[in-house]
Structures are given as C-alpha cells and as structure tokens.
C-alpha positions in Angstrom: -28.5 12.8 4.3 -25.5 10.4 3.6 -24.5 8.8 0.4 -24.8 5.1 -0.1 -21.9 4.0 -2.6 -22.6 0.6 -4.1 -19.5 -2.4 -3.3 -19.4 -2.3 -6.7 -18.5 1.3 -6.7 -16.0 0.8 -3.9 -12.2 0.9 -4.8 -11.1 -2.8 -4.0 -8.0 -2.6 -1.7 -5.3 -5.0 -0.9 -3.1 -4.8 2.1 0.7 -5.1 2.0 2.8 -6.1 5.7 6.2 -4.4 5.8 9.3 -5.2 7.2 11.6 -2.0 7.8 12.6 0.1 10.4 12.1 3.4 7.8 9.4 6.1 8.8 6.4 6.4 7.4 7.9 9.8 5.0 10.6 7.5 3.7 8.2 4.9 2.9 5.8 7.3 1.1 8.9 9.1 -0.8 10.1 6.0 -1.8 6.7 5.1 -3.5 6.8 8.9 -5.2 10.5 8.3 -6.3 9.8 4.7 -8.0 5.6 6.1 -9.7 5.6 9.7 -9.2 2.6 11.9 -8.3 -0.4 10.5 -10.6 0.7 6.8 -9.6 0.7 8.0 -6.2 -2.8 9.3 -6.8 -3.5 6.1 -8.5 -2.4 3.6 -5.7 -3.8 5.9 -3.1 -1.6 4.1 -0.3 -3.3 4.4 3.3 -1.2 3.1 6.5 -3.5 1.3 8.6 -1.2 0.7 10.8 2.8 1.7 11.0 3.7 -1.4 9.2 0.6 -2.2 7.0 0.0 0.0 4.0 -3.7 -0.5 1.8 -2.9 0.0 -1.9 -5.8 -0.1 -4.9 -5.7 -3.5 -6.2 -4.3 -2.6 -9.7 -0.8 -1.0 -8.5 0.2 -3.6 -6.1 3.0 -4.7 -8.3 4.0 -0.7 -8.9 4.1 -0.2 -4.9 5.9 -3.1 -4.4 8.8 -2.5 -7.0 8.8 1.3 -5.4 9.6 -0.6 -2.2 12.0 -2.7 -2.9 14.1 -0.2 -5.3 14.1 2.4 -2.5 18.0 2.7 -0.8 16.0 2.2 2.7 15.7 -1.4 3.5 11.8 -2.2 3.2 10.2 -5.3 2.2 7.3 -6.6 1.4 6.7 -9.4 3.7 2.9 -10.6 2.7 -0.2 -9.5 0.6 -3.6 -10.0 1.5 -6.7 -9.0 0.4 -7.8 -8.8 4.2 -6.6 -7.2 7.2 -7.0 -10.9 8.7 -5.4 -12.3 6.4 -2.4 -10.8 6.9 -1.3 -12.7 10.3 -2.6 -16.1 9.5 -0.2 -18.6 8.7 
C-alpha cells in the first residue's frame, strides 16, 4: 500500500544552474562550511544533474551565499522554479 502525500504536503523546490568546474564534494562542503549541518538538513540540496542543484524554496538565498563565499570558483548562473525553466532564455 503506498502513501499519497498531498502537493500541499510536498516540500516546494527551486532549482539553481551552476557554473564551476568544482566536484560535486566541494560543492556540498562549501554549502556545510557557509550553514552547517541543520541548514544543510534544512536546504536538503539534491543534484539533479552535475551542474543543477534542487534546494527547498526557503534557503535559496543561504545556498547561494554558501556558493559564492566558497574559495572554489562556483556561481550561480540562474534560478527557476522548473527544471524547464532553467534553459529557456
């Protein structure tokens, strides 16, 4: 028997397109360096794909400060709420 979670219920995710040449270990300790553990927990980052991380809507703004304070050279290129959305122009 599965469980049927509401949208509502759903954790709403936005996606963030990276520019860097850095693994994916330096981009995650770069996120633990800048929030730590629980804001890790928090953000819950995915990598959908190796440049396209999914974050929980609220800490957005904390990932993206982790990113760009991090001695690696990543950035942020584009947000979008959509996968999609990403490579339109």
């Amino acid at each position: 028997m599965e469980i049927k979670i509401k949208p509502s219920m759903k954790e709403k995710k936005r996606y963030l397109l990276l520019e860097t040449n850095a693994a994916k270990s330096e981009k995650e300790q770069a996120i633990l360096d800048y929030i730590g553990i629980l804001g890790y927990a928090k953000a819950a980052p995915a990598f959908v794909r190796s440049n396209i991380l999914a974050v929980n809507r609220e800490d957005v703004d904390k990932v993206r400060a982790a990113l760009a304070l991090s001695k690696k050279l990543i950035k942020v290129k584009k947000v979008s709420g959509t996968l999609k959305g990403l490579y339109s122009k």
